[in-house]
C-alpha positions, 0 to 999 in steps of 0.5 A: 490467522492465515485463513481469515478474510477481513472486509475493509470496515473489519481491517480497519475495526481491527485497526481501531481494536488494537490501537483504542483497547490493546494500547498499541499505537497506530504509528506501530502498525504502520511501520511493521506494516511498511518493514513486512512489504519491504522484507517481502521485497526483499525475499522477491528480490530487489535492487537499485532504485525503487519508485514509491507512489504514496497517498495522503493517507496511511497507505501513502504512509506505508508507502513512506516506511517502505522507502525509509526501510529500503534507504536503510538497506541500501537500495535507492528509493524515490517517493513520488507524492500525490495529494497535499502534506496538510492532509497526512494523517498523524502517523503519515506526517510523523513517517514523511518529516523521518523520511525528509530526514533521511534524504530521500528524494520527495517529487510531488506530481500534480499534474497530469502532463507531469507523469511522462516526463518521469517515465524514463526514470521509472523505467531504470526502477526494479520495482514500482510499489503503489501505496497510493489509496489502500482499502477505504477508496472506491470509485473512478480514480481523478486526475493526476492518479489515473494518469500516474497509474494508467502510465507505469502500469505499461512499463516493463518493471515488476510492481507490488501493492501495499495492501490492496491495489489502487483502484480494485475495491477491497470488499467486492474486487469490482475493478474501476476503468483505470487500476493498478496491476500488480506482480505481488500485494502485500495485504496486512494482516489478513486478505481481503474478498475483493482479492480472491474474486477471479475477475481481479486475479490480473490486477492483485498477481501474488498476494502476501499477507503480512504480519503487523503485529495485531494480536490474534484475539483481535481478529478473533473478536472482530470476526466474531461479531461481525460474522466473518468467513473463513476459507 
């Protein structure tokens, strides 16, 4: 449904639809989720290492299907994690023990004066993808956060965000003192308003919106009871 707009309470009734009434298990929407961001990727062009800024929530999940899927295709990722293992979702937590399988590298930051010392390392990156919040965050971001994004959003390498870009709020694309500021977002299943407002436009880049294999009767359902606009 290219035309669509979802708000962040329909993405995720959407979400809700296709995992309670359809049977389609979340950990399957969260890895067509992170494959599309990586075919993408690939389609935009990338190489050698890869850096992956990852949440405690499913968008941090992405974040790890994303580097499992760029380890699968030879590239090098690193996922740098912000926030506690306890608190993963179960689909984040099954996605994190595969990726601790696979060897990928894992640097937990925690704090604030831990950023610069990476910076170098960011910088030899192709690309820098931010799978930090996603859709459900609002407000001023916290430390380490604001720091991790205010430093890479300075650094000469192409940046893509999963979903939506850490610190733009997905329904009113109010913009908070420190945001990601992203080349290209890959946005699932269908774009959100807060991507299509003007004052945004520098932060979103290029927006993608990628299949997740989310039947289009759902959208439609949700929609339709929700009164959504379409483009």
């Amino acid at each position: 449904m290219p035309d669509a707009i979802l708000t962040s309470q329909q993405a995720r009734a959407v979400d809700h639809v296709a995992i309670e009434q359809y049977g389609i298990p979340g950990i399957i929407l969260m890895e067509n989720a992170g494959r599309g961001c990586v075919e993408q990727l690939c389609t935009l062009g990338v190489s050698g290492r890869v850096a992956i800024f990852c949440g405690q929530g499913n968008n941090g999940g992405d974040g790890f299907v994303i580097a499992r899927h760029l380890k699968v295709r030879g590239f090098d990722p690193t996922v740098y994690l912000i926030g506690a293992e306890k608190r993963f979702s179960n689909e984040s937590q099954i996605n994190y023990r595969s990726l601790r399988a696979c060897g990928i590298p894992i640097e937990t930051i925690a704090q604030r004066h831990e950023v610069s010392a990476l910076v170098p390392v960011w910088e030899r990156c192709s690309w820098l993808i931010d799978a930090l919040l996603g859709t459900g965050a609002s407000g001023p971001l916290r430390e380490p956060m604001s720091r991790l994004v205010e430093t890479v959003n300075n650094l000469p390498v192409k940046r893509l965000a999963v979903d939506i870009p850490t610190g733009l709020d997905a329904d009113t694309g109010e913009v908070s003192p420190v945001a990601f500021r992203a080349d290209h977002t890959c946005t699932f299943v269908a774009t959100k308003p807060g991507l299509l407002v003007e004052t945004a436009a520098a932060f979103v880049g290029e927006v993608h919106v990628v299949d997740i294999g989310v039947p289009l009767e759902i959208i439609q359902q949700v929609t339709s009871q929700e009164g959504l606009q379409s483009r």
